[in-house]
N, C-alpha and C positions, 0 to 999 in steps of 0.2 A: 235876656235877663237871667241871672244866676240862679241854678236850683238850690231851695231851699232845703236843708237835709235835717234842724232840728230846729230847737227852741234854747236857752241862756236856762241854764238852773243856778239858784243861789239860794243856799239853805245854811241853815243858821251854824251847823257843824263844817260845811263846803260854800264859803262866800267867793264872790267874785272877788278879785283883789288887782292890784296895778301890775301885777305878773302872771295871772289866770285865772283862768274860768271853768266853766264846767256846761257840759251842756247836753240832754238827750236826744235821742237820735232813735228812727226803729231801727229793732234788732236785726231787718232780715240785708241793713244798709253795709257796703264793705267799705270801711276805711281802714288806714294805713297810717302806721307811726310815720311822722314827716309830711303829712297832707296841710295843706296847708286852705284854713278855711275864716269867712270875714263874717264880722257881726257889725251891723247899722247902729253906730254910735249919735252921742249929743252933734248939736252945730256939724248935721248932714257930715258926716265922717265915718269914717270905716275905720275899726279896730281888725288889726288880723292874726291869727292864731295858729302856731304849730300843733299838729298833733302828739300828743305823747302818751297819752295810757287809754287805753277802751274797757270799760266792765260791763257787766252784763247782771241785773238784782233783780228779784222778783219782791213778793209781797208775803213771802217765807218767812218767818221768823226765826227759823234755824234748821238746820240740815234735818234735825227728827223730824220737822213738821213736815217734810216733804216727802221723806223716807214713809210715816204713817200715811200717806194721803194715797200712795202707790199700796195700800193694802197692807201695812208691815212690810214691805220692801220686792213685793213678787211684779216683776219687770212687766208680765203679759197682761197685767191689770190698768186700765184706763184711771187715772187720778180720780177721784171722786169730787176733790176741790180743786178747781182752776183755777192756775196763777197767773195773776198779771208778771210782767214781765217790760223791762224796758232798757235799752242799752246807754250807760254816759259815759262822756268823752274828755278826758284832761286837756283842755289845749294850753300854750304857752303862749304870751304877747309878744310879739315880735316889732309890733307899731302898730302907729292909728298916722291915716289920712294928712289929720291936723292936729298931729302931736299932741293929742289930749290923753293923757294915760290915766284919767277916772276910772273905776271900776267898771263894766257893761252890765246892764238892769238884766231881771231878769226877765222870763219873758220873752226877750229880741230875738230874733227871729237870726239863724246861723246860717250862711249857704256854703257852696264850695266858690275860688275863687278862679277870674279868670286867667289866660295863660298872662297876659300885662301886670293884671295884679299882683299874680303870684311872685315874679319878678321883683314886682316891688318892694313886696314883703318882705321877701328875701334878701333885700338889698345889692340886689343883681344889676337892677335896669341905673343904679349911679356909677357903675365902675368906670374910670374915664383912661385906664391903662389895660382893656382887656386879654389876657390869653385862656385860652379853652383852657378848661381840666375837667371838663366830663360833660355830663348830661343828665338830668333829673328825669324820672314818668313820677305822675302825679294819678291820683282817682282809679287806682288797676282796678276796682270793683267797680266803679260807677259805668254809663254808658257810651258808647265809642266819643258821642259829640262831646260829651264832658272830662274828658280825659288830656293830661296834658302833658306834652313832652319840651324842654327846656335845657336851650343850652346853658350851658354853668360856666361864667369866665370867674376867673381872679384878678385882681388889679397888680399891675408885676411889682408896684410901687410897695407893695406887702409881702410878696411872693423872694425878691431876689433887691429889695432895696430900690429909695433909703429909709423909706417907712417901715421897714419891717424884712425879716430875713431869715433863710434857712427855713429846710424843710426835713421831718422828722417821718417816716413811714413804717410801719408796724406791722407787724403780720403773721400767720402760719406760714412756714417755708412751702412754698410749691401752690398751695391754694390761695396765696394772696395774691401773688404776682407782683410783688413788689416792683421788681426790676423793671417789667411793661410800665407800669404806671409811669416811676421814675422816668423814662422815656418818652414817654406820651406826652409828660409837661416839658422837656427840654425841648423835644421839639415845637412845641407851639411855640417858646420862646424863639428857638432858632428859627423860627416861617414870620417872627412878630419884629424881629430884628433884620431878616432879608427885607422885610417888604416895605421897610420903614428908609433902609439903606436904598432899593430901590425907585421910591418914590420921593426922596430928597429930603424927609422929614427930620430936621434938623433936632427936634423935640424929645426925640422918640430915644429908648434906651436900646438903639442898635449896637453900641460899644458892648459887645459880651461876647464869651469865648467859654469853653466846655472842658472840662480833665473829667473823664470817665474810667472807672477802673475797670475792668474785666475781671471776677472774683471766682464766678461758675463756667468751668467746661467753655466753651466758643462762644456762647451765650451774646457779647456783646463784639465780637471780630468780624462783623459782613453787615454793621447798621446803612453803608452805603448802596447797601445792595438790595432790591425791590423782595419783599416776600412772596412765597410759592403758598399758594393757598388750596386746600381739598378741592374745593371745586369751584367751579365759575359765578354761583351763585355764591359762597361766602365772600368772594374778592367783590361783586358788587357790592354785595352789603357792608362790607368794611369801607370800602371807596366812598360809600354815600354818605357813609355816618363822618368820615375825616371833611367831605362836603357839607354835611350840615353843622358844623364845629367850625367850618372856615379854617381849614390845615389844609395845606398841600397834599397831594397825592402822591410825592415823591418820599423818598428817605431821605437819612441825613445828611447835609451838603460840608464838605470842604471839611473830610475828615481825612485822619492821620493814622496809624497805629504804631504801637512800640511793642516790642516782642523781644524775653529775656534773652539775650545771649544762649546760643545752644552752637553746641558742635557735633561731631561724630559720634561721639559717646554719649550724648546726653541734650535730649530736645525738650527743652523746656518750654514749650507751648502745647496744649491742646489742636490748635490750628494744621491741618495738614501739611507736611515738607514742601512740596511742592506753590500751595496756595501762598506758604511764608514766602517762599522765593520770588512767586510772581507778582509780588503785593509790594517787596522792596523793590524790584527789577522797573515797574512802574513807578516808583517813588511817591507810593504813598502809604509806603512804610519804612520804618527800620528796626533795628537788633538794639538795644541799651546796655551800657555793661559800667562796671564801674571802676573807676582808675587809681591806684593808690595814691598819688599826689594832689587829686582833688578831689577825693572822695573817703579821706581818711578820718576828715573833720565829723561826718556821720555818723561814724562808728557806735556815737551811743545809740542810735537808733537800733542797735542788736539787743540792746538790755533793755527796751521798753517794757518786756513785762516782765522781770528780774525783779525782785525787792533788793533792794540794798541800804541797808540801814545805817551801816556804820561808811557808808560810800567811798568805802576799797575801791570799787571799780570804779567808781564818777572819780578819784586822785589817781587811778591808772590813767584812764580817758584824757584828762587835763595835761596827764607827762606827754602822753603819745601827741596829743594835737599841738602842743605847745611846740615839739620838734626836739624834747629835752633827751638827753643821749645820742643812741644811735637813728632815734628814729624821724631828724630830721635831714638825713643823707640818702636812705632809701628811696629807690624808684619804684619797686614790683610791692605785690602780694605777697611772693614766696619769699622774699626779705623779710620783709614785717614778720609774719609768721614765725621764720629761723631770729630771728631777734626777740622776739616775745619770749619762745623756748629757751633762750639762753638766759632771760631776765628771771625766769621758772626754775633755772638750775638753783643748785647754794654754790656761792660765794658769785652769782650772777650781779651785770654791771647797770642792771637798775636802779630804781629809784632805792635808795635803802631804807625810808622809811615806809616802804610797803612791801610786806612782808611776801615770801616766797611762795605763799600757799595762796596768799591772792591772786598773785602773777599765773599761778598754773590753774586757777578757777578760770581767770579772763582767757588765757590759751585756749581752754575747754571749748569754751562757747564760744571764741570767734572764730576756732579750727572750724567748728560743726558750719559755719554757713562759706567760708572762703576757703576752704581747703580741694582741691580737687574742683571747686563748681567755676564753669566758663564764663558766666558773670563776672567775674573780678578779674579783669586783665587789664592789658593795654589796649587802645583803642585803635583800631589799624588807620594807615590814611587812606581812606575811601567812604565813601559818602553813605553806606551801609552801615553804620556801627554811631554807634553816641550815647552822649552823657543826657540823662532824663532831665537835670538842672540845667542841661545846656540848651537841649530840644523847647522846654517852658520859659526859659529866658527871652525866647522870640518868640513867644506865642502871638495870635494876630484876633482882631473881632471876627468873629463868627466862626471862627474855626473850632474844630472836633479833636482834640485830644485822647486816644483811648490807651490806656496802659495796661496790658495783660499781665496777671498774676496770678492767674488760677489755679495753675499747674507746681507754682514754688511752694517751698516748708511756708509754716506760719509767723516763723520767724522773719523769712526774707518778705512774704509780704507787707510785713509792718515794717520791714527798713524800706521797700520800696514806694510803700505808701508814705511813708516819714520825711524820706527824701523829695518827694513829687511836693509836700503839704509845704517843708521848709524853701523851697524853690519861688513856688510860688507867694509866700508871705515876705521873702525877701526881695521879689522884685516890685509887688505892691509898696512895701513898707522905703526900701530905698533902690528905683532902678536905676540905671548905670541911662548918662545922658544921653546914649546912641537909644535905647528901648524906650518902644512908646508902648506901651502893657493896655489892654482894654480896662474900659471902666470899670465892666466887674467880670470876676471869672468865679464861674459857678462849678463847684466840686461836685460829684456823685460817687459813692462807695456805698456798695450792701457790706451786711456784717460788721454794720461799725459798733457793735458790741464786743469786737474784736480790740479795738483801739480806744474806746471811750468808754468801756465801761463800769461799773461804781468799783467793781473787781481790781480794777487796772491797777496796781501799784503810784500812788501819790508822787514817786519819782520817774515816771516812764515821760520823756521826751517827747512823744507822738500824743500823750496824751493830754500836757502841757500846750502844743500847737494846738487839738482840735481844742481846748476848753478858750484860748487865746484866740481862736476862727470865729465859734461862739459870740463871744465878746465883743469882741475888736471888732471881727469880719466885716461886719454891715458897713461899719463907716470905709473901712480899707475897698472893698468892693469883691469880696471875698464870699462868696457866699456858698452853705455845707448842706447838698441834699443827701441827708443819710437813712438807711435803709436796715431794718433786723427784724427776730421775731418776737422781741420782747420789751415792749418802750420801756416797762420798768425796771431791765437793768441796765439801762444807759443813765450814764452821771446825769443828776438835777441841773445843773449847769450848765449841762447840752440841752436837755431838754427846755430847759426852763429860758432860754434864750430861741427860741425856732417860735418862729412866727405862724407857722401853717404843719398842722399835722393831719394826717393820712390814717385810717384804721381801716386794715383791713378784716378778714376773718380770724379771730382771736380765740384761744380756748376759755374754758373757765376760772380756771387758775387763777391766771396771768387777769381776767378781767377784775378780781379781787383786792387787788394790788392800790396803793393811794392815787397812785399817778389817773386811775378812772376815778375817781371820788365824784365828780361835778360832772358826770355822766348819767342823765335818766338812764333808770334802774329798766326799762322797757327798748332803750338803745343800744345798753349792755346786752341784752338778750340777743336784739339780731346782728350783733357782733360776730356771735358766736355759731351765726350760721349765715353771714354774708355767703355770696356763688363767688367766684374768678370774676373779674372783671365787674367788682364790686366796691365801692368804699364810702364811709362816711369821715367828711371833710371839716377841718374848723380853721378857720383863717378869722381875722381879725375885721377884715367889710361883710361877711355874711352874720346874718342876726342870727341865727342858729345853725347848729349842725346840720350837712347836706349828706343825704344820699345820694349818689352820684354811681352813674357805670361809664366806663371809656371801651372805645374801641380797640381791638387788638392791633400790635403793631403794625406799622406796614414795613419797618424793615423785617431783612432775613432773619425765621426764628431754625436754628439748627432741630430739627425732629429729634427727638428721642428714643432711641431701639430698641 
């Protein structure tokens, strides 16, 4: 039987209502915002209740009266008048049994609930498409027997389509851990997709495939590869917890990497020489670069966060891609280039209604990303070197996608993120009849306050695609898990399209912002002091926001020096 931990209060200032209650509790009892506790309603039913606020009032009529009772205020003195004293509880309705959402009398008698209930409550135990994303503990004050620990799925039908899509995650850089997290959920999806593929389940959303960026340092370059853990006792405990979550004990299967163009002069990866070599040597990597003839059409992707108002540069763009002059004879980079400069001279054989000084703005900033960098060339013939639109063109189900771009300017990451975003939207939107593209391919990028943000210039390309991914995505089968430290400066229209957000440990600031508005004022609080491996969750099948912790990765995390 469930322990009873209070009584229902309903007072003429604090009534019960069809969305809460109120209830006391003794003071010396520990609960916790998120506890989740049931009250004996009409027609044998159970109401049940999240926790959100705890007080604590005596029978003081104002702070002086308690201040005079201590003597005029001397600490070593015994009160003369003893206070009553009583703690009450804000909870929120979450559901009743049998859908009766009457007020609860008062009087009813409150307990905590059990681990099935809880489930319920939470609208856990209906999910009929599950993948792990964490884990709940329940009652940390109460007694060991009463205490609960709960795995947390999502339904993927919410998570990555067609009910619902895109995931938003938030955070302090370094103490959220965003990246883990993000991880932690692709691969339940990719252990949810093998075993579906494995067991014949024709039903099952096994058709899915991964494009993952690498943003930080080596961070995401060895997910196929098992983690080195302190000692023998945290790899059991990690092990057990990936077992009590129902994940594999393995890393990621049937990944791939791409690594920018580097030569003698200039190595443009993080990743060690050697590790680059024997990761393509093996073939399950390559070097990406990009080729004037088929890669010329991108070019706006250099000016994604350029404003350009009077769009000089969007009617250069248009001459160049169109092939109008010289520049539909060129093979190299270094052509294009010595032909732009010439378009830059006066009495140059460009377009002539655009004038000379915008010709040598556009020189400016395409010199600064193709000039000298090993990235723009020709493609040698050998099976070491390719085009990233060509690599995503035959992407496959289940497979791992990871594109490094840690180590380039900011500018190039956002053409190479521009380009990977445009690849993949056009072989959803129309593929070529030899490509059979997975059902849905699920994007990950941290920092996409980088590319979507309210900042971003109205004319930037990359941010025209994510706001179109947004949109569009779910039904195309697209779908955008993104990752920053600050949900509210990411466009509304990213936002406001993501079906599942993620909060990790947030400052104060930032939790001021509109974007929390519909946030208990007591959930905001421990926002602000979430641990690592901490997060409160909102998706669309839970009734309320979840507290939730995940296990640490189990691929390789590169240590920090």
């Amino acid at each position: 039987m469930s322990k009873v931990i209070g009584k229902v209060l309903a007072t003429e200032k604090n009534p019960s209502t069809m969305e809460e209650f109120y209830f006391w509790t003794r003071p010396e009892l520990v609960l916790n915002p998120f506890d989740v506790v049931k009250v004996e309603h009409i027609n044998n039913s159970k109401t049940y209740g999240v926790v959100e606020e705890i007080s604590h009032i005596t029978d003081s009529a104002s702070f002086l009266a308690d201040y005079i009772s201590n003597d005029f205020g001397d600490i070593h003195t015994a009160p003369i008048t003893h206070r009553i004293g009583m703690n009450y509880v804000k909870a929120k309705i979450v559901g009743n049994t049998e859908n009766i959402y009457i007020p609860v009398l008062n009087g009813t008698s409150v307990a905590i609930a059990e681990k099935e209930e809880v489930s319920a409550a939470l609208g856990l135990s209906t999910i009929k498409h599950p993948i792990p994303c964490g884990y709940l503990e329940m009652y940390q004050g109460a007694g060991e027997e009463d205490r609960v620990r709960l795995t947390v799925n999502v339904d993927s039908k919410y998570l990555i389509g067609p009910e619902g899509a895109h995931l938003n995650i938030s955070g302090i850089s370094g103490l959220a851990a965003k990246t883990s997290y993000a991880m932690f959920l692709l691969k339940g999806i990719q252990d949810k997709c093998l075993n579906a593929l494995k067991s014949g389940d024709k039903d099952a959303d096994e058709d899915v495939a991964f494009v993952i960026f690498n943003v930080k340092g080596k961070d995401l370059l060895a997910i196929d590869e098992p983690n080195v853990f302190d000692s023998e006792k945290e790899r059991e405990e990690v092990l057990a917890l990936y077992d009590e979550l129902g994940l594999s004990k393995t890393p990621f299967k049937n990944v791939h990497y791409y690594y920018p163009y580097s030569d003698a002069r200039i190595h443009n990866t993080y990743l060690e020489k050697e590790k680059v070599k024997n990761n393509i040597d093996s073939g399950k990597a390559h070097m990406f670069k990009y080729e004037y003839r088929h890669d010329k059409e991108n070019l706006d992707l250099m000016f994604s966060s350029i404003d350009d108002p009077g769009q000089t540069m969007d009617s250069i763009l248009n001459y160049i891609i169109s092939g109008r002059g010289e520049f539909g004879n060129l093979d190299s980079w270094e052509d294009f280039l010595k032909n732009v400069k010439e378009c830059g001279e006066a009495g140059g054989h460009g377009d002539k209604e655009i004038s000379v000084l915008s010709w040598r703005k556009f020189e400016r900033i395409v010199k600064k990303s193709i000039y000298n960098n090993p990235l723009f060339g020709s493609i040698k013939e050998t099976d070491k070197e390719i085009r990233i639109s060509q690599a995503l063109a035959d992407i496959k189900k289940n497979e791992v996608h990871v594109i490094d771009i840690a180590k380039l300017s900011d500018d190039m990451q956002a053409f190479v993120f521009g380009d990977a975003i445009k690849a993949i939207y056009n072989l959803k939107l129309s593929p070529d009849d030899e490509a059979n593209p997975p059902s849905k391919i699920v994007i990950f990028i941290d920092e996409l306050n980088k590319y979507a943000s309210s900042d971003v210039p109205k004319s930037s390309p990359i941010l025209r695609q994510v706001l179109d991914i947004a949109e569009r995505g779910r039904s195309l089968g697209i779908v955008l898990f993104g990752a920053e430290q600050f949900k509210s400066a990411i466009h509304q229209r990213v936002t406001g399209n993501c079906s599942t957000f993620a909060y990790g440990r947030t400052n104060a600031i930032e939790l001021t912002k509109s974007d929390y508005r519909f946030i208990p004022s007591i959930y905001k609080s421990m926002m602000a002091r979430l641990k690592q491996g901490e997060y409160i969750i909102q998706n669309p099948v839970f009734r309320s926001l979840l507290n939730i912790m995940f296990p640490k990765p189990i691929y390789k995390q590169f240590k920090s020096k």
